[in-house]
C-alpha positions as CSV (number, residue, x, y, z in Angstrom):
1,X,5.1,-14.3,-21.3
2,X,4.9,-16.0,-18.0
3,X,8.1,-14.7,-16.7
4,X,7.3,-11.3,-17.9
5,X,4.4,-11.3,-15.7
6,X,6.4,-13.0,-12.6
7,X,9.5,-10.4,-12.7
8,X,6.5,-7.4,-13.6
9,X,4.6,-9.1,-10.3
10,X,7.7,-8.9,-8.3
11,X,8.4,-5.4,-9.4
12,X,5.3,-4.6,-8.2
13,X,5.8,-6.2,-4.9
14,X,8.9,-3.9,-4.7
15,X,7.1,-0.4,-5.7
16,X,4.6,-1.6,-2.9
17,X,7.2,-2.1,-0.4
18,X,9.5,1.4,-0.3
19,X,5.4,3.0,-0.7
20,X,4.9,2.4,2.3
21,X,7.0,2.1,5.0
22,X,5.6,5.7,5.7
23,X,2.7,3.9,7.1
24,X,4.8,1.8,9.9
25,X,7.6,4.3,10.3
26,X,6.7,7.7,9.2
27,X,5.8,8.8,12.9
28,X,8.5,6.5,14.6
29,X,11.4,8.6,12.6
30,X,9.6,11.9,13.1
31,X,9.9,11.5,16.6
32,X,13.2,10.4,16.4
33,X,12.0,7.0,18.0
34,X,13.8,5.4,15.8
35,X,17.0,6.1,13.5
36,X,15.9,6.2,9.6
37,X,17.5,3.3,8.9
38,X,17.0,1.5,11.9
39,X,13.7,2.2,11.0
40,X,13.1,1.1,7.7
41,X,15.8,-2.0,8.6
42,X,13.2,-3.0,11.5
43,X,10.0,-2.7,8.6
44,X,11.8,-4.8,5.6
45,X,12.5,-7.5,8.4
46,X,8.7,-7.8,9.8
47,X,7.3,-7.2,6.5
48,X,9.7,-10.7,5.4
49,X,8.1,-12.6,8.5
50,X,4.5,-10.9,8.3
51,X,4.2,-12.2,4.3
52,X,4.5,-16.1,5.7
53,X,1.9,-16.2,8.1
54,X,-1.1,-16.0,5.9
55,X,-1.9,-16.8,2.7
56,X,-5.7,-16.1,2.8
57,X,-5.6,-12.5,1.0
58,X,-3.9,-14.4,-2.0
59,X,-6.0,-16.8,-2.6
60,X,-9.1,-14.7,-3.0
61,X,-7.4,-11.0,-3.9
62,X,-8.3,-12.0,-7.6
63,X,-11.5,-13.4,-7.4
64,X,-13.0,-10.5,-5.0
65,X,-12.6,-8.2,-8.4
66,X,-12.1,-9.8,-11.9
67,X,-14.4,-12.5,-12.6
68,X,-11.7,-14.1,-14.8
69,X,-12.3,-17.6,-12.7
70,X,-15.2,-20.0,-12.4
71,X,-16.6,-20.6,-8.8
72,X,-13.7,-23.6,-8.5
73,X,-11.1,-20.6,-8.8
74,X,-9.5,-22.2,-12.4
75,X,-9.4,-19.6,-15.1
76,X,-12.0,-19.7,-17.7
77,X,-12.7,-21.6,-20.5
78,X,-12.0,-18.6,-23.2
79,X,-9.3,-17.2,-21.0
80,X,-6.8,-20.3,-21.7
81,X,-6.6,-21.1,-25.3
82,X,-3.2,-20.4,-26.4
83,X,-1.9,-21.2,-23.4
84,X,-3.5,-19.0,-21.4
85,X,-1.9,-16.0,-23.1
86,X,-5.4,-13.9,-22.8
87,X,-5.4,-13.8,-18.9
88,X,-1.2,-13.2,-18.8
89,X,-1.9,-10.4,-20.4
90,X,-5.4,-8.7,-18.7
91,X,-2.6,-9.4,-15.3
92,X,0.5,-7.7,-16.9
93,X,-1.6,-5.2,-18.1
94,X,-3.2,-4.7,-15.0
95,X,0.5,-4.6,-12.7
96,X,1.8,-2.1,-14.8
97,X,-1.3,-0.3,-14.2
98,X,-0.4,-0.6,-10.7
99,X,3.4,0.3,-10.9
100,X,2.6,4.0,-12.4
101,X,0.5,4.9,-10.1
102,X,2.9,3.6,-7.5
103,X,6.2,5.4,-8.9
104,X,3.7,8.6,-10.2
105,X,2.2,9.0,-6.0
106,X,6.4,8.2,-5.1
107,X,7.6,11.3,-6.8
108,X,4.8,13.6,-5.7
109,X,5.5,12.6,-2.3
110,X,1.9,11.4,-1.7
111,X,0.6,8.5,0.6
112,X,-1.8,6.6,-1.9
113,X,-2.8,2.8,-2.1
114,X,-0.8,0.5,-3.2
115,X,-3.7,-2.1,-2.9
116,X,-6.0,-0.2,-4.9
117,X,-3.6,1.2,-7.6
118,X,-3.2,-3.0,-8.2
119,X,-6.8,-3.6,-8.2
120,X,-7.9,-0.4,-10.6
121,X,-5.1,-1.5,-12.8
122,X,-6.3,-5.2,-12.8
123,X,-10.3,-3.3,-13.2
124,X,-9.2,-1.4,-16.6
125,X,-7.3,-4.3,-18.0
126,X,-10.0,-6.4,-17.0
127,X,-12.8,-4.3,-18.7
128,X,-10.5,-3.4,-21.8
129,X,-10.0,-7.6,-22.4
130,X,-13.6,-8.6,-21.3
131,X,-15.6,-5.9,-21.1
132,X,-17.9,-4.2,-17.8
133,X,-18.6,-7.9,-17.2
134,X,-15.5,-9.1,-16.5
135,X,-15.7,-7.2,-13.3
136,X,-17.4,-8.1,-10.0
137,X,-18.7,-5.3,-8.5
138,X,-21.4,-6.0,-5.8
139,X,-20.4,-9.6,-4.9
140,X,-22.6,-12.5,-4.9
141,X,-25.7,-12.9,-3.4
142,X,-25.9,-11.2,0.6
143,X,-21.8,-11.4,0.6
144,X,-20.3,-8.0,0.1
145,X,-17.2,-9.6,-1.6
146,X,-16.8,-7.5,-5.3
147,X,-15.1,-4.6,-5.9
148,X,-17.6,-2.1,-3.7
149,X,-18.0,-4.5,-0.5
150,X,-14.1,-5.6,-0.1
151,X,-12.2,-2.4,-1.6
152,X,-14.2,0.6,-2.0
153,X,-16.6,1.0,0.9
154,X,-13.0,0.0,3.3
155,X,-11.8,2.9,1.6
156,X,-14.0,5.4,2.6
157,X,-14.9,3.6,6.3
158,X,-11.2,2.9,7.3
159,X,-9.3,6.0,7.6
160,X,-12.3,7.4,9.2
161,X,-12.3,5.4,11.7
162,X,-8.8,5.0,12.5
163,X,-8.9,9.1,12.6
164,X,-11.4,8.7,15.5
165,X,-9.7,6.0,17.3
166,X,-6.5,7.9,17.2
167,X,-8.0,11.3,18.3
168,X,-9.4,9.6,21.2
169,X,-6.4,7.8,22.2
170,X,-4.2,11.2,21.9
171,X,-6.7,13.1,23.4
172,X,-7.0,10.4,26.8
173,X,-3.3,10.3,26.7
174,X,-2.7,13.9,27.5
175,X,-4.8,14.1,30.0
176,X,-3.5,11.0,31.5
177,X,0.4,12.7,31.8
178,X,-1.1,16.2,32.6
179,X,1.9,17.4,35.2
180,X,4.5,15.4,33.8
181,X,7.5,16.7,32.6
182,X,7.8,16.4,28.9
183,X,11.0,15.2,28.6
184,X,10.1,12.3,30.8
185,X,6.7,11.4,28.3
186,X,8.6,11.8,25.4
187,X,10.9,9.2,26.1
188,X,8.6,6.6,27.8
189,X,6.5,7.0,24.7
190,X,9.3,6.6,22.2
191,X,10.0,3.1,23.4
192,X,6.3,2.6,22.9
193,X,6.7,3.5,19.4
194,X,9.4,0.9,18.4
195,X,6.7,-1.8,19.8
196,X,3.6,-0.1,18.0
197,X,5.1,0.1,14.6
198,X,6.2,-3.1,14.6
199,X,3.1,-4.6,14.8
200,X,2.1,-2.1,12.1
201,X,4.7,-3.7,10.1
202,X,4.3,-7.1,10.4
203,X,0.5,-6.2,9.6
204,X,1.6,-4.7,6.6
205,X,3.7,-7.9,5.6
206,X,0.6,-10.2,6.5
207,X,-1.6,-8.5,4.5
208,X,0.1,-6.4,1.0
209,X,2.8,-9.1,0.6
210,X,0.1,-11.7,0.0
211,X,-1.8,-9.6,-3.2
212,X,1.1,-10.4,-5.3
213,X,1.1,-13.8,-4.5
214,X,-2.3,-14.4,-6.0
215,X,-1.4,-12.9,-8.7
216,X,1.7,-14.8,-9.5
217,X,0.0,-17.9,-8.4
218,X,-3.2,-17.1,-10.9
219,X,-0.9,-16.8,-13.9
220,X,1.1,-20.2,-13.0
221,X,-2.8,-21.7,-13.0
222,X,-3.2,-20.0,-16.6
223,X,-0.2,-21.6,-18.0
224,X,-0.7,-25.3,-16.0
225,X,2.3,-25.4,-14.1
226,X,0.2,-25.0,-10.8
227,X,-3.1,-26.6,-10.2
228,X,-4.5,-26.4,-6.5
229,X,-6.0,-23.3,-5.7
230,X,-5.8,-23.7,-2.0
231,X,-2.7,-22.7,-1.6
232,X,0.9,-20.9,-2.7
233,X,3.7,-22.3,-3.6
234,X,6.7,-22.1,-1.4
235,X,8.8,-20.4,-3.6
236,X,6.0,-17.3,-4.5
237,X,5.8,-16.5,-0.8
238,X,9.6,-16.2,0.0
239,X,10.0,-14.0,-3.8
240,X,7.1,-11.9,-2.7
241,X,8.3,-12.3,0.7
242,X,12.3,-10.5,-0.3
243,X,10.7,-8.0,-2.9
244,X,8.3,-6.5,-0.7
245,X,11.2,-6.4,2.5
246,X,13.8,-5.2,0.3
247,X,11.6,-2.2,-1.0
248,X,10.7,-1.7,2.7
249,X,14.6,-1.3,3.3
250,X,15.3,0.8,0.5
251,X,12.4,3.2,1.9
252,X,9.9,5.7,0.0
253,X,11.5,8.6,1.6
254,X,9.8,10.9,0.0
255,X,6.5,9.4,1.2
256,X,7.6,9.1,4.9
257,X,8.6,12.5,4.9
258,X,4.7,13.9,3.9
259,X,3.5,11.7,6.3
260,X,5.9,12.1,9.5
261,X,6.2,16.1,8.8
262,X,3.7,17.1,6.6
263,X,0.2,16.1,8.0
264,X,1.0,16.9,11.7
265,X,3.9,18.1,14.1
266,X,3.9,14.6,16.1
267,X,5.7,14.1,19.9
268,X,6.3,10.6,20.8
269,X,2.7,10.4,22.5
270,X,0.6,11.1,19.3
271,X,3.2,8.8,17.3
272,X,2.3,6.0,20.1
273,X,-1.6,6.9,19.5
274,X,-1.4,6.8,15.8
275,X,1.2,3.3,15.4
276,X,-1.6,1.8,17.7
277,X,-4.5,2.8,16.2
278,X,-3.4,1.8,12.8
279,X,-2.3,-1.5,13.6
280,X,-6.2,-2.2,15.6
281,X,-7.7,-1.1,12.5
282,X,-5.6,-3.0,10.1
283,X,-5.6,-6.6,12.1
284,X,-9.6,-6.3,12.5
285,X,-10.3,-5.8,9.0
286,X,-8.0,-8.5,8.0
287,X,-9.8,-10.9,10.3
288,X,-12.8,-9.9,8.4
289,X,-11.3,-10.1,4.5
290,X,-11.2,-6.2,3.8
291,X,-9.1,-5.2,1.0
292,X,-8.1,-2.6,3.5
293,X,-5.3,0.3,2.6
294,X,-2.6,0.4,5.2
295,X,-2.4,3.8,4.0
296,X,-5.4,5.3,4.0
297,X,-5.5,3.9,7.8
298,X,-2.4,5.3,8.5
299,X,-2.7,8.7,7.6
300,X,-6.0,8.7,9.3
301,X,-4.7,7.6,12.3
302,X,-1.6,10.7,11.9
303,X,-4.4,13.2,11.1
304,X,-6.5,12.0,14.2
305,X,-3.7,12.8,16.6
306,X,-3.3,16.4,15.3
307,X,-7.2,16.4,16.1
308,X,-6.7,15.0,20.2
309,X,-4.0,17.1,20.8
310,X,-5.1,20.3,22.3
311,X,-3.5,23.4,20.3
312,X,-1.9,20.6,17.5
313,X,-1.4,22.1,14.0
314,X,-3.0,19.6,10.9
315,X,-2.2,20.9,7.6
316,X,-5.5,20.7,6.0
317,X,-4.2,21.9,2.7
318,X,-1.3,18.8,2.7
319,X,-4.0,16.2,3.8
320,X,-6.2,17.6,0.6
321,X,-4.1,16.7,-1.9
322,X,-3.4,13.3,-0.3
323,X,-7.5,12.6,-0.1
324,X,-7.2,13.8,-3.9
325,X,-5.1,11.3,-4.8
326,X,-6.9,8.3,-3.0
327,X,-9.6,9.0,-4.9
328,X,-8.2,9.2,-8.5
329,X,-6.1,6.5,-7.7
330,X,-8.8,3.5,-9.1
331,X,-9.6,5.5,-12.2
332,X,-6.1,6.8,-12.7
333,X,-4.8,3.2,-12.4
334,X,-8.1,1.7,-14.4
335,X,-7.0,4.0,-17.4
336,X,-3.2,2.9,-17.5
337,X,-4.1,-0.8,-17.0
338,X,-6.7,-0.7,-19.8
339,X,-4.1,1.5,-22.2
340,X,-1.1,-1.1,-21.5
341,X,-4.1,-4.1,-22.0
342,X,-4.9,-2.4,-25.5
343,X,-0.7,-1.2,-26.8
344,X,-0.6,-5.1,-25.9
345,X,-3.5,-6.6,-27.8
346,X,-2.8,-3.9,-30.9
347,X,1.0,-5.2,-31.1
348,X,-0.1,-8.8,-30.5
349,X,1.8,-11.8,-29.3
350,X,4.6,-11.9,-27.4
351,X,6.0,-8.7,-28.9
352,X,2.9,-7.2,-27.4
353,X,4.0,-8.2,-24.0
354,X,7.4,-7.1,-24.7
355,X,6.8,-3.4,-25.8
356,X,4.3,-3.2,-22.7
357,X,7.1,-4.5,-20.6
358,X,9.1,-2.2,-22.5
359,X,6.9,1.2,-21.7
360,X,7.0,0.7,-18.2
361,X,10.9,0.3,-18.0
362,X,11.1,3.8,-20.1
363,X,8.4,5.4,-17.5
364,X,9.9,3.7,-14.4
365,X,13.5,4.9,-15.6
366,X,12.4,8.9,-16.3
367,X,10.3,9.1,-13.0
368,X,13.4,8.0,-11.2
369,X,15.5,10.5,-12.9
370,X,13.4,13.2,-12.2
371,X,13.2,12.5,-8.5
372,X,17.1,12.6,-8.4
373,X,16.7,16.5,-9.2
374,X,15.6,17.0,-5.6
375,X,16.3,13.6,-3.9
376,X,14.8,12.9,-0.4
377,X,16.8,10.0,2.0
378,X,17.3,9.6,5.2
379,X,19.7,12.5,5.6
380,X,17.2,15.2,5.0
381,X,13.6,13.1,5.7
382,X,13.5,14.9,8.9
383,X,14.1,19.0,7.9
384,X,11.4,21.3,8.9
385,X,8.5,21.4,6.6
386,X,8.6,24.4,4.1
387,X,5.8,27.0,5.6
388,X,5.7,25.0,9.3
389,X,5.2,27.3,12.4
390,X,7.8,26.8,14.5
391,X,6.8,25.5,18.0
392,X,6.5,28.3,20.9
393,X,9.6,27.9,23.4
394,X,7.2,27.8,26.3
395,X,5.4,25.0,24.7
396,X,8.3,22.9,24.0
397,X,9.0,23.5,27.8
């Protein structure tokens, strides 16, 4: 059971990884910054450094949620008999939860959360093993640290602000190069974008990489083989470490295509604007312990430079559906964890675990199949986007 929920974990980290690279290097490859696989090459790398330099989001991603551990972080009481084969399941439940919603939001081509497709799906297996309880939804005490405070009030705050930061950095950038020739802006501005998404990466690495470590790391407590709470053991950070960089590699194509082309025709400056703005946001509210989505931010910031550009086009109708999709994504995720959490329990035992394991592999395996129908890579992540207006000539001048 334990390795099922280690190699589910790491599958997860993997999903979470190719999701979104979009968010670092959707605007760098639209702007032909960088070379698609240059690109995604760069990410995988900073996202493998990012994930060892903190390890603070794991040790509290669980306990900011689920209440499935007394104040001293150890599991409780009722959670451990059998060898802790209650709590393995609520988390393999929960993963899988996550996964769908991952590969689901992959083949439509949508931007979602990562982060909060692994905390609904954690939410419905939670409530499905222990009921409303089992979840901690307003914090303790003053501390906005439950499920509204640290996930779902970022959610909402985040890519609104990064949208106004963003706007306000495109808009002060064009008047700050009024006069100069494009040509000369665009590629000034492209070597900005290698630096700005970068950061965005590492970000991403410091901050995404770590929620699969505390998840790992809780169901080693369950099962005794790790004890101390305050911190990770080596070998969880460098797996989560490779999973997450080598899904960053691979790339979610089809996701960096909606974001790079679909939201907003970007030049080099709004990329610049956007990269920077994203990577602000993100740092700030991991200093402060945010659950933040590094996708939410990002397509905020993308959307904000289609704002601060003067005459920019922003395809309201493509950011709809995205905003359509970050808000189902807790429920949507909620209801797969909590099905998985009950085919489990029904079956019983390890069997149970099996045939969940089993379901995803059969769902995994179709979704991939059915994206191979009309398959996105970086050979075609850059074509015009169906119903775009092409760019006047005297405006490209």
């Amino acid at each position: 059971m334990l390795v099922l929920v280690i190699v589910t974990a790491l599958g997860f980290d993997f999903t979470n990884g190719f999701h979104d690279t979009a968010n670092a290097m959707a605007t760098s490859i639209a702007t032909k910054a960088l070379r698609p696989k240059v690109a995604v090459a760069l990410s995988g790398l900073l996202n493998l450094i990012g994930a060892f330099l903190s390890v603070e989001v794991a040790l509290t991603v669980t306990n900011a949620v689920v209440k499935i551990q007394n104040s001293n972080g150890t599991p409780k009481a009722e959670l451990l008999e059998g060898g802790g084969f209650a709590l393995l399941l609520i988390v393999l439940a929960g993963l899988v939860g996550g996964i769908v919603w991952n590969l689901v939001t992959w083949l439509l081509g949508l931007p979602s959360s990562s982060s909060h497709a692994l905390f609904g799906g954690l939410v419905g297996s939670t409530i499905a093993g222990l009921g409303w309880a089992g979840v901690n939804w307003n914090g303790n005490g003053t501390k906005l640290d439950g499920l509204v405070g640290k996930v779902l009030l970022p959610a909402v705050m985040s890519p609104v602000i990064a949208a106004v930061i963003s706007a306000a950095g495109t808009w002060l950038i064009y008047k700050v190069v009024i006069g100069v020739a494009q040509r000369f802006t665009d590629n000034g501005f492209r070597w900005g974008q290698i630096g700005s998404a970068s950061l965005v990466s590492l970000a991403h690495g410091t901050n995404d990489a770590q929620k699969t470590m505390g998840v790992i790391t809780l169901a080693l407590i369950a099962t005794g083989d790790w004890t101390d709470t305050k911190s990770i053991p080596f070998w969880v950070k460098a797996a989560c470490a490779l999973a997450i960089a080598l899904g960053t590699y691979l790339g979610g194509w089809r996701i960096i295509r909606t974001l790079g082309k679909g939201l907003v025709e970007i030049a080099p400056p709004q990329g610049m604007a956007a990269e920077s703005a994203s990577a602000a946001v993100i740092l700030a509210s991991s200093h402060l312990g945010f659950a933040l989505s590094t996708t939410h931010v990002a397509t905020g910031s993308i959307l904000g430079t289609g704002i601060g550009k003067p005459g920019a086009q922003v395809r309201w109708g493509v950011a709809g559906r995205m905003v359509l999709a970050w808000l189902i994504t807790l429920p949507a995720a909620a209801v797969v964890g909590a099905l998985m959490w009950w085919i489990g329990h029904l079956v019983g035992g390890l069997a149970g675990a099996i045939v969940v394991f089993l379901v995803l592999l059969a769902l995994a395996g179709y979704m991939y199949w059915h994206s191979r129908k009309a398959p996105v890579d970086h050979n075609n992540v850059n074509d015009e986007w169906a119903g775009a207006t092409p760019e006047p000539v005297e405006a490209v001048r």
